[in-house]
C-alpha positions as CSV (number, residue, x, y, z in Angstrom):
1,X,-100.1,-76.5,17.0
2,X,-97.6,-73.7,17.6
3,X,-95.9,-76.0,20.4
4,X,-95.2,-78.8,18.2
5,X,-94.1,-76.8,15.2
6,X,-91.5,-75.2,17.1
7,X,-90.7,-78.7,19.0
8,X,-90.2,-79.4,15.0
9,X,-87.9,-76.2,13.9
10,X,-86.0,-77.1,17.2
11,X,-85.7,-80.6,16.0
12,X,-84.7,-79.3,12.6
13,X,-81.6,-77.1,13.8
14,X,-80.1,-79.3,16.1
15,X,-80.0,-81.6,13.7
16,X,-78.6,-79.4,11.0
17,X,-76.1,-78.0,14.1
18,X,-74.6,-81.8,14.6
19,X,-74.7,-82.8,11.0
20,X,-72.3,-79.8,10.5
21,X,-70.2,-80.3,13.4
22,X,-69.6,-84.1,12.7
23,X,-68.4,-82.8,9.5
24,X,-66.0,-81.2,10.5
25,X,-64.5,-83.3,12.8
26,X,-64.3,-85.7,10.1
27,X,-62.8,-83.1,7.9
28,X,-59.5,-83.0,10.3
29,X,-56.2,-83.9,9.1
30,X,-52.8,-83.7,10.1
31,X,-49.6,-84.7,8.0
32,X,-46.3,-86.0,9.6
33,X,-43.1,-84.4,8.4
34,X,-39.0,-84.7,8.4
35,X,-37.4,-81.7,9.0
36,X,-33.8,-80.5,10.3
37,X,-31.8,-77.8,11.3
38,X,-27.9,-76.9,10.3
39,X,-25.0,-76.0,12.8
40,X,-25.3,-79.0,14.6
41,X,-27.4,-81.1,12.1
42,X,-30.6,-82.2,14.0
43,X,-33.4,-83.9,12.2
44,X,-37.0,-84.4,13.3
45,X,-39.7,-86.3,12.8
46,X,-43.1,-84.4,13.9
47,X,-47.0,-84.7,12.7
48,X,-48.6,-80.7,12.2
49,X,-52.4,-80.2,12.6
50,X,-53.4,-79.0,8.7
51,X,-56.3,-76.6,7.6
52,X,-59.3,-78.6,5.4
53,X,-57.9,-76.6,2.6
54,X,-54.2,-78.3,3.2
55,X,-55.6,-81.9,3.3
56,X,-56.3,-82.2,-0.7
57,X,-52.6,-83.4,-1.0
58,X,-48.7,-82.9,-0.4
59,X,-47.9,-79.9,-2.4
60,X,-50.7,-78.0,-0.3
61,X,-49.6,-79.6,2.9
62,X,-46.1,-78.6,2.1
63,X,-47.1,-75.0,1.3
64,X,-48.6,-74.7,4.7
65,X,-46.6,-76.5,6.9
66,X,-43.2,-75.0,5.8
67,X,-43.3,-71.0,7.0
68,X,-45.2,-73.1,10.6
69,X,-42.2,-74.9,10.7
70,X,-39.8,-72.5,10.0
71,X,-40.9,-69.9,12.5
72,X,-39.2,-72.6,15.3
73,X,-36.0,-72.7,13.1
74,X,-36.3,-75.8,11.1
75,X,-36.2,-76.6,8.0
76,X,-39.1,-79.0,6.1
77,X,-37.6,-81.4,4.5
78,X,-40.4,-83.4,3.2
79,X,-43.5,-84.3,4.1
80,X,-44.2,-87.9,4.6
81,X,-48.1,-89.0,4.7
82,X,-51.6,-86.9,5.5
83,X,-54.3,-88.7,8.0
84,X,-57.4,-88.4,9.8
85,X,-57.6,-87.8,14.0
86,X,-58.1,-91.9,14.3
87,X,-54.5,-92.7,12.5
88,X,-52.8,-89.3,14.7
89,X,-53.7,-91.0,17.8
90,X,-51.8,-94.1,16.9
91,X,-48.7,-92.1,15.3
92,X,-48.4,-89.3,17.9
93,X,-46.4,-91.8,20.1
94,X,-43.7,-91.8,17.9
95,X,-42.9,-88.2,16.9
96,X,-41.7,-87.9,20.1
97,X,-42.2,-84.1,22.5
98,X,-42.6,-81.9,18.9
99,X,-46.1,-84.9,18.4
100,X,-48.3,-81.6,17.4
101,X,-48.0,-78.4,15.7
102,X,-50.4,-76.2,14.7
């Protein structure tokens, strides 16, 4: 009886373990931005990898991704759409060597 009670509990937690981390996996998002720098004018397009509590919408994508992006000397000038880790796999071809920040 003790065996297959903790065969059960075992059960139980690993269960619970992947539930959690197939959550967040799903939970991932990442947003792709415009940005630019003065003196020459460069602009850039780039996707950044966002916190879960950045995802909810631009303005909080925005807040976040700004002061990440400014710490390499650009300037956000908007950002453009927020996905999930299937949709940055097809857009990571085009934002070109800055595809990821995070």
């Amino acid at each position: 009886m003790i065996d297959e009670r903790m065969k059960t509990l075992y059960f139980i937690a690993a269960s619970l373990v992947a539930l959690t981390l197939a959550g967040q996996a799903s939970s991932q998002c990442f947003a792709d931005y415009k940005a630019k720098q003065d003196n020459p004018l460069r602009l850039q397009y780039g996707i950044i990898e966002l916190p879960a509590s950045a995802c909810g919408s631009r303005g909080a994508a925005q807040s976040y991704a700004a002061p990440v992006i400014g710490a390499s000397g650009w300037t956000l000038l908007q950002i453009e759409s927020i996905f999930d880790a299937t949709e940055f796999q097809r857009r990571r071809a085009n934002a070109g060597a800055i595809h990821l920040r995070q």
